[in-house]
N, C-alpha and C positions, 0 to 999 in steps of 0.2 A: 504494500500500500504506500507505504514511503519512495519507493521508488517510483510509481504513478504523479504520486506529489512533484517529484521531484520534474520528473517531465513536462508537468504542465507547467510549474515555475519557470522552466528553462524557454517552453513556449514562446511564453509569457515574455521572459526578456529575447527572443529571435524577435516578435512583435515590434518590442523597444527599439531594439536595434538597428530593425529596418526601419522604422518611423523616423528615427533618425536621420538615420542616412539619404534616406529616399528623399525627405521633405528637405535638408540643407542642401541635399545633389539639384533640386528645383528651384530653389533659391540663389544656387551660384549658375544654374544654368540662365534663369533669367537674368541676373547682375552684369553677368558677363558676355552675354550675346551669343557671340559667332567668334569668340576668342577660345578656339578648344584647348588651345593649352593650359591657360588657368583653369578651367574647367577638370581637365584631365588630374590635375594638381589637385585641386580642392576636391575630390574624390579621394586620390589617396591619402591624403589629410584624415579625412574621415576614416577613413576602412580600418583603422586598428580598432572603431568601438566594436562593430560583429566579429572581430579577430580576436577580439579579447573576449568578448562572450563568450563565443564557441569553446577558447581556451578552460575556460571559468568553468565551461557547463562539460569537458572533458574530465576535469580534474574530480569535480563533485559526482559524478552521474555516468561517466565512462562516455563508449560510444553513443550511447541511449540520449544522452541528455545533448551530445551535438547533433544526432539529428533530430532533437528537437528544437533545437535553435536556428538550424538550417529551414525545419520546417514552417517556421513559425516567419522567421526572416522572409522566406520565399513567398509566406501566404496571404503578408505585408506588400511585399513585392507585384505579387497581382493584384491585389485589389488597389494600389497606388496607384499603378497604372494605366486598370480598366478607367479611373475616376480620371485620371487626368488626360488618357483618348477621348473620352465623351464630353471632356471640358475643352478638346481643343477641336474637336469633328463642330461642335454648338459655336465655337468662334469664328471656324473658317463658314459654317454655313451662314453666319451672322453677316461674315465679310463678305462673303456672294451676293447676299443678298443685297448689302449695300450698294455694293459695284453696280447691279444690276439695274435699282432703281437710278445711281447715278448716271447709265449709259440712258435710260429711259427718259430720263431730265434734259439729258443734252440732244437728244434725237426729237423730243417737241421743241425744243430750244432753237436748233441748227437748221 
């Protein structure tokens, strides 16, 4: 039973750790544009917190408890982003739509 605990704790912090990383990896992807090298950097910046999790959830929990930290990480990792395709599919269709009515403006306009 203890060791059940133990995996869902570790879950738990995979969860963390990709919340982490995911949400400051979108944060310097927006700050930084189209500069992939900082970008690149500020990724490995991060990656020691899941590297240290995993480490943490080996030592405590064996193999069991990293892959629950992988699992947890990963299950972080899609649901991040499914949210953030459907927030960026709802932009560009936003932006079509713009474009659209502006080509329609200048076509009674012209």
């Amino acid at each position: 039973m203890s060791q059940i605990l133990l995996y869902i704790l570790f879950f738990v912090v995979g969860l963390i750790a990709g919340g982490f990383y995911f949400t400051h990896l979108w944060k310097s992807v927006n700050a930084y544009k189209s500069d992939k090298s900082k970008i690149i950097f500020s990724s490995f910046i991060r990656f020691p917190v899941p590297l240290i999790a995993v480490f943490i959830a080996g030592f405590f929990a064996g193999i069991g408890g990293i892959l629950a930290v992988i699992f947890g990480f990963s299950v972080f990792q899609f649901i991040y982003l499914i949210k953030k395709g459907s927030q960026l599919k709802k932009d560009i269709e936003e932006y079509a739509n713009s474009l659209e009515n502006q080509e329609q403006e200048n076509s009674k306009n012209g």
